[in-house]
TIKEPA-143458 format. One record per residue (C-alpha): x, y negated, z; residue in three letters. Coordinates in nm, 4 decimals. Example, Ala and Ser with C-alpha at 12.3 -4.5 7.8 and 13.67 -1.06 7.14 Angstrom:
xx, yy, zz, rest
1.2300, 0.4500, 0.7800, ALA
1.3670, 0.1060, 0.7140, SER
! end
This chain:
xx, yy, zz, rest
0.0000, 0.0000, 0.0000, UNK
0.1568, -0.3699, -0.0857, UNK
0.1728, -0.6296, 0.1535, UNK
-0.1134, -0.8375, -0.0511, UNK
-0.3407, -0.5328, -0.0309, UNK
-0.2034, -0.4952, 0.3891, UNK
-0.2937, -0.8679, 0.4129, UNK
-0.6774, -0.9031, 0.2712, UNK
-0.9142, -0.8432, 0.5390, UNK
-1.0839, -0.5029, 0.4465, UNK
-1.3362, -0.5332, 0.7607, UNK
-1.5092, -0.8525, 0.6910, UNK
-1.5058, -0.7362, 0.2791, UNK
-1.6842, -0.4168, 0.4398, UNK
-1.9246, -0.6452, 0.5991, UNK
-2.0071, -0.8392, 0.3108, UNK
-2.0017, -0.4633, 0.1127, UNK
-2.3068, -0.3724, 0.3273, UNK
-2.5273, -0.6659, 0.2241, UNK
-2.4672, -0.6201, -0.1027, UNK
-2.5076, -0.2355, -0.0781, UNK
-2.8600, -0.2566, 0.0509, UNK
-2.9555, -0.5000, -0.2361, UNK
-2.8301, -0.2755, -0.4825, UNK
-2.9630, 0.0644, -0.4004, UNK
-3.2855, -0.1404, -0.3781, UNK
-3.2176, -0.1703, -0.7849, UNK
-3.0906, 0.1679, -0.7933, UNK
-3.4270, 0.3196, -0.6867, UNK
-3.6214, 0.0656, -0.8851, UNK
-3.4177, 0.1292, -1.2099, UNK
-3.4977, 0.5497, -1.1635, UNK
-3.8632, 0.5206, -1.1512, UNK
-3.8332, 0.2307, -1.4711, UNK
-3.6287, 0.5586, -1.6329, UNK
-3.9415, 0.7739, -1.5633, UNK
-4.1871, 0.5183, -1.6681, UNK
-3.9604, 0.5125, -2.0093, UNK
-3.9091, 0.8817, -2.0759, UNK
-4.2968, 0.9291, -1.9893, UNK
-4.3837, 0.6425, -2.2740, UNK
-4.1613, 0.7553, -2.5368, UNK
-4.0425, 1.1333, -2.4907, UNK
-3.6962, 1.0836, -2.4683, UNK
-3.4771, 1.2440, -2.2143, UNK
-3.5329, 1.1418, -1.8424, UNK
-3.1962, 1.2169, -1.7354, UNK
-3.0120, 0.9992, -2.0181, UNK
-3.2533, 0.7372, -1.9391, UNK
-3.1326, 0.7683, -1.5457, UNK
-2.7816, 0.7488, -1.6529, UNK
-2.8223, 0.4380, -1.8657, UNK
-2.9852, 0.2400, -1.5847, UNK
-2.7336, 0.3154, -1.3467, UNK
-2.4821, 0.2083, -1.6194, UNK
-2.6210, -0.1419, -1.6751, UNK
-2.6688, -0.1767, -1.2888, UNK
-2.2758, -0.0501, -1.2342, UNK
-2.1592, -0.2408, -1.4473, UNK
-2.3456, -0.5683, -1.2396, UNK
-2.2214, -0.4195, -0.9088, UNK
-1.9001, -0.4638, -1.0555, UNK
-1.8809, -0.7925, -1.0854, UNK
-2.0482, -0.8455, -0.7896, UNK
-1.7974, -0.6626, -0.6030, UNK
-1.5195, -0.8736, -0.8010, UNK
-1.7112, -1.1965, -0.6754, UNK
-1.7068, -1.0900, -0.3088, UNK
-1.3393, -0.9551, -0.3418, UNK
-1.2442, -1.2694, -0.4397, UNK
-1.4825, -1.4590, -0.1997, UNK
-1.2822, -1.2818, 0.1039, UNK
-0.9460, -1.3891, -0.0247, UNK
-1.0515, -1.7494, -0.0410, UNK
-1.1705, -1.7713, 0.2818, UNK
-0.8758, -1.6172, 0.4000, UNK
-0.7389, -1.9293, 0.2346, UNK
-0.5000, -1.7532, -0.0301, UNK
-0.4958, -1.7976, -0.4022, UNK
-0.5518, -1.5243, -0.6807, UNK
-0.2273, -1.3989, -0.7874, UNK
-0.0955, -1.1115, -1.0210, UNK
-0.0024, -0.8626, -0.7136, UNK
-0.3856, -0.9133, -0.5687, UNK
-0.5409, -0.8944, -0.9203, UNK
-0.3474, -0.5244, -0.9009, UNK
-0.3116, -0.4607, -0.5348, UNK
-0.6284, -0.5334, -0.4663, UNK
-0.9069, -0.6597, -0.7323, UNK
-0.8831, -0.3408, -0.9422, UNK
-0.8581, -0.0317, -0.7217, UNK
-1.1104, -0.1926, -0.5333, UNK
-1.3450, -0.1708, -0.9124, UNK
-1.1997, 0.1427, -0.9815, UNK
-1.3217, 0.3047, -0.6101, UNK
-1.6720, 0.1862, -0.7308, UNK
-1.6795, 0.3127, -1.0490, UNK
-1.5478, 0.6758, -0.8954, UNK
-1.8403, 0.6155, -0.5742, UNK
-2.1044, 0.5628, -0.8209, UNK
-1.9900, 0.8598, -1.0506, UNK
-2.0534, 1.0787, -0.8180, UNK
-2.3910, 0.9550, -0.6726, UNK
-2.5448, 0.9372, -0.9989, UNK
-2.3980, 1.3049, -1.1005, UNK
-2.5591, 1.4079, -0.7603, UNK
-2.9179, 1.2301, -0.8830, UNK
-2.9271, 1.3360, -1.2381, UNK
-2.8635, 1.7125, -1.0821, UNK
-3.1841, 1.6512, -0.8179, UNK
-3.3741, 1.5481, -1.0952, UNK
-3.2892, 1.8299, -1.3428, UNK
-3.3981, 2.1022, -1.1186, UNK
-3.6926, 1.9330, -0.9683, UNK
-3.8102, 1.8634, -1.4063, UNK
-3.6567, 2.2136, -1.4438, UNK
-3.4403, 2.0511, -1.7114, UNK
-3.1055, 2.2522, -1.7207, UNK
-3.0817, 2.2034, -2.1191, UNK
-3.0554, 1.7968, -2.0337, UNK
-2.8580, 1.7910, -1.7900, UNK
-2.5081, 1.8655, -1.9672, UNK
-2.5833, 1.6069, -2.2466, UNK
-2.6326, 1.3780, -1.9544, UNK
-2.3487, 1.4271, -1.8116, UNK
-2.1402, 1.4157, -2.0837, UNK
-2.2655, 1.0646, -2.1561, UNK
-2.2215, 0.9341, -1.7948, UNK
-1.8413, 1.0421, -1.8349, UNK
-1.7904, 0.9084, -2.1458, UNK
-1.9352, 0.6090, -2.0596, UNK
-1.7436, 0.5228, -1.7050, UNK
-1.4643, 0.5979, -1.8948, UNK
-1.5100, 0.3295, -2.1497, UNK
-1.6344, 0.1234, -1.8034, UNK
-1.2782, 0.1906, -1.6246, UNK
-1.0297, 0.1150, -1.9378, UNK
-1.2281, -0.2505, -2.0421, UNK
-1.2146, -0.3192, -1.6278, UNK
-0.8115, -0.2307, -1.6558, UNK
-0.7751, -0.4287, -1.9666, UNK
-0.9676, -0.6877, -1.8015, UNK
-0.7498, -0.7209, -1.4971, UNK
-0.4144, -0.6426, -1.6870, UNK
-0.4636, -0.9921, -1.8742, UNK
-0.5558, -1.1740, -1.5428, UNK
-0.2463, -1.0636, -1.4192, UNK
-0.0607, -1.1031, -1.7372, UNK
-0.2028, -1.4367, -1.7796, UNK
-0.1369, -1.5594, -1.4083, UNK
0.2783, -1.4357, -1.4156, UNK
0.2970, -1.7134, -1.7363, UNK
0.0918, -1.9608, -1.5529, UNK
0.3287, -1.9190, -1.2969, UNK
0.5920, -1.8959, -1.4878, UNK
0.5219, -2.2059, -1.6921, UNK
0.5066, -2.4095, -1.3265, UNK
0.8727, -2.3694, -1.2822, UNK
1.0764, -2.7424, -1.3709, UNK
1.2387, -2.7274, -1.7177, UNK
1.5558, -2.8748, -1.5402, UNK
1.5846, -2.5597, -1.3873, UNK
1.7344, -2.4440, -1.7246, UNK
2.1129, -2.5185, -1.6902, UNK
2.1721, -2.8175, -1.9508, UNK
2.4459, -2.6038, -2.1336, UNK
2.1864, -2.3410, -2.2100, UNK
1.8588, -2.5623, -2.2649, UNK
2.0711, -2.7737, -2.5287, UNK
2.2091, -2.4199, -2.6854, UNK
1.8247, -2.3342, -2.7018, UNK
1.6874, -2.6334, -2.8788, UNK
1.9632, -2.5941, -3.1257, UNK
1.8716, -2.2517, -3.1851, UNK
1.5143, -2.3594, -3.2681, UNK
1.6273, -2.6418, -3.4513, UNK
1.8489, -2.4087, -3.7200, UNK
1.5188, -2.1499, -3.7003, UNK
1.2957, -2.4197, -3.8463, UNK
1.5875, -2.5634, -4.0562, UNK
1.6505, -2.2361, -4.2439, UNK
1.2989, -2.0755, -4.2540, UNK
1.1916, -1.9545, -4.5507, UNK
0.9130, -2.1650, -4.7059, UNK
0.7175, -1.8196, -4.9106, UNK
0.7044, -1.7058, -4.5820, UNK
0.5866, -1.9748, -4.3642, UNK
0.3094, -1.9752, -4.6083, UNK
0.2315, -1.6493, -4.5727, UNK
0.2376, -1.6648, -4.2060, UNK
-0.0214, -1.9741, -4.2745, UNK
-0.2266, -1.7514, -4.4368, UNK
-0.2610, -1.4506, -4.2381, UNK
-0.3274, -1.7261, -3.9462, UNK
-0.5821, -1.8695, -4.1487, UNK
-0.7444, -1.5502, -4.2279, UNK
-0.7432, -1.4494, -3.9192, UNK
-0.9304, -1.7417, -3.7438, UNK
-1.1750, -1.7033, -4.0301, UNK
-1.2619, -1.3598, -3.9425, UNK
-1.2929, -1.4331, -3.5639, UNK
-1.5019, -1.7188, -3.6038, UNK
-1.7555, -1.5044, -3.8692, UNK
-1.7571, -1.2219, -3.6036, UNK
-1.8285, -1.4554, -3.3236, UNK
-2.1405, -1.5816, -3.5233, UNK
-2.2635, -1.2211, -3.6158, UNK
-2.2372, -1.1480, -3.2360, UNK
-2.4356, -1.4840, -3.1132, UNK
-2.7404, -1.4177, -3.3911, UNK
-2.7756, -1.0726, -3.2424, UNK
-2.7550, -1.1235, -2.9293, UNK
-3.0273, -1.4401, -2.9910, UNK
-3.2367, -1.1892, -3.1629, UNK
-3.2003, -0.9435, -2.8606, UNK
-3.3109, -1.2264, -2.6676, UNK
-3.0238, -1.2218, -2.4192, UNK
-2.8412, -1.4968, -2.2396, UNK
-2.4427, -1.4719, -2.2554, UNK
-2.4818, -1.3137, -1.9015, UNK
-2.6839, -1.0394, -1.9933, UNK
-2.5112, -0.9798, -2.2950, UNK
-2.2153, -0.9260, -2.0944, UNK
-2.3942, -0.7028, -1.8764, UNK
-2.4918, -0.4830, -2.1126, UNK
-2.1313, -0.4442, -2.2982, UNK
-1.9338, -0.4613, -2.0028, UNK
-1.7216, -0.7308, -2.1430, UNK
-1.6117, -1.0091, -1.9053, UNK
-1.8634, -1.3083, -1.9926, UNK
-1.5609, -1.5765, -2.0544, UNK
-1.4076, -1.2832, -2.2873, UNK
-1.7778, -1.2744, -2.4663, UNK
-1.7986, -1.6892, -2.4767, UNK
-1.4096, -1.6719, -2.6709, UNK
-1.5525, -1.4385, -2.9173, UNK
-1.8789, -1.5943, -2.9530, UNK
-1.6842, -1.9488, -2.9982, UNK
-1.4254, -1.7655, -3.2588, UNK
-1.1355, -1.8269, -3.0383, UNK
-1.0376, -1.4425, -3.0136, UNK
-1.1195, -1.1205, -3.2591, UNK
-1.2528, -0.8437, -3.0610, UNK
-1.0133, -0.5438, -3.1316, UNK
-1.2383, -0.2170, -3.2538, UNK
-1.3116, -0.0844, -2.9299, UNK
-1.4449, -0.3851, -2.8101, UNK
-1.6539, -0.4271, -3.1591, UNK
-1.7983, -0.1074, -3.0870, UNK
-1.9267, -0.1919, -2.7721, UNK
-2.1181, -0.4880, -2.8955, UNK
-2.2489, -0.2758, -3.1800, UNK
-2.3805, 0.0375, -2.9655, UNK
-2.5598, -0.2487, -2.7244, UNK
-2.7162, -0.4352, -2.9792, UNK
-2.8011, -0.1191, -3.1410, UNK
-2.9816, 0.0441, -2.7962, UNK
-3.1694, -0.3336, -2.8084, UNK
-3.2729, -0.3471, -3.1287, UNK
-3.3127, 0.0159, -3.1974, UNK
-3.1687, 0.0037, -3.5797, UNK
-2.8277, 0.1010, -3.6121, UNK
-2.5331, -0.2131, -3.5657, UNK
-2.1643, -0.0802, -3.6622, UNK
-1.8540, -0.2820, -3.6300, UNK
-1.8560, -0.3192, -3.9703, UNK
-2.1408, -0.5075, -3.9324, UNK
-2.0478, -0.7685, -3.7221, UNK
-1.7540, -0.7942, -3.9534, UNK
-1.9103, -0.8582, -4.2213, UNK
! end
């Protein structure tokens, strides 16, 4: 255990924990008999509408958990830095996820043998795993670049005169012969592909906002039901970043559970 992780106060996060707890199993219950209600109304499977309940509520608990994580460090009076983002922000998601895996496997068991519905329950399964799994690598991605992000904040703090005068003059010289001797076919090139680039993000980002308008959703929901961080939907929306494929995906399959017509990534590319 690291000293950041030795220093946050774990009892008066457990505290907090309990409140929340209580609110969300209140969901929890409520989103199992909207699952029945569902599978009654349209036939489909009972036990993969379970699972994808508890998946949209997990993935709020999440962030709720991240909000009261964060809440507890504050009031301790320290800041957010790379070692807590690791030490302490992402096990703590990570215990969560793992918790709630194996509550709902427990639930979706109960509920196959009192439906007698052994041929459903393996499909369900299979989806809760694959879809926690998805879950745990965007909230590691997630917290990698917070980290990643804070070390060159950080990093970027320190004085320039730090830099011995020798060496900073040596570096600007080096940068001024890189530009000096550049080759101009390429530069253009590199224009190019830039260019392209922010075209493609920027078309994306609009093919994501008019279906998630059409859903109906506000960013925060539509961030709920991806599992992408909301401020990493708003830079997609806004064409500052291009979702890499697994990310695409995920807007596609929610979009497509929405909408019920299929949505690819190719879509949204287009």
């Amino acid at each position: 255990m690291g000293r950041t992780s030795q220093r946050f106060d774990r009892q008066l996060f457990t505290d907090k924990l309990s409140e929340l707890s209580h609110e969300m199993q209140a969901k929890s219950v409520a989103s199992n008999r909207k699952a029945g209600v569902a599978a009654r109304k349209t036939g489909g499977s009972l036990l993969l509408n379970i699972v994808d309940g508890q998946l949209a509520l997990l993935n709020e608990w999440v962030e709720r958990v991240d909000g009261e994580v964060r809440g507890v460090w504050k009031i301790q009076g320290e800041t957010v830095t790379p070692e807590f983002v690791r030490d302490v922000l992402l096990p703590e998601a990570m215990n969560l996820i793992e918790t709630r895996k194996g509550t709902v496997m427990s639930s979706i068991s109960l509920m196959a043998l009192r439906t007698r519905d052994a041929v459903g329950l393996h499909p369900a399964q299979h989806h809760l795993v694959m879809e926690l799994n998805k879950l745990k690598a965007r909230v590691k991605t997630r917290y990698g670049i917070e980290a990643r992000e804070l070390e060159y904040r950080n990093a970027a703090i320190q004085p320039r005169e730090a830099i011995e005068p020798g060496r900073r003059k040596t570096q600007e010289n080096q940068t001024v012969l890189r530009c000096t001797h550049a080759d101009p076919r390429s530069m253009k090139r590199a224009t190019e592909q830039k260019s392209m680039r922010r075209s493609a993000a920027k078309r994306i980002g609009r093919n994501i906002d008019n279906l998630r308008k059409e859903c109906g959703w506000s960013f925060d929901k539509l961030a709920g039901e991806t599992g992408i961080d909301k401020k990493l939907v708003l830079s997609h929306v806004h064409g500052k970043h291009k979702p890499n494929p697994n990310t695409l995906g995920e807007y596609a399959q929610a979009f497509t559970r929405k909408l019920h017509r299929s949505i690819t990534a190719n879509n949204l590319e287009e």
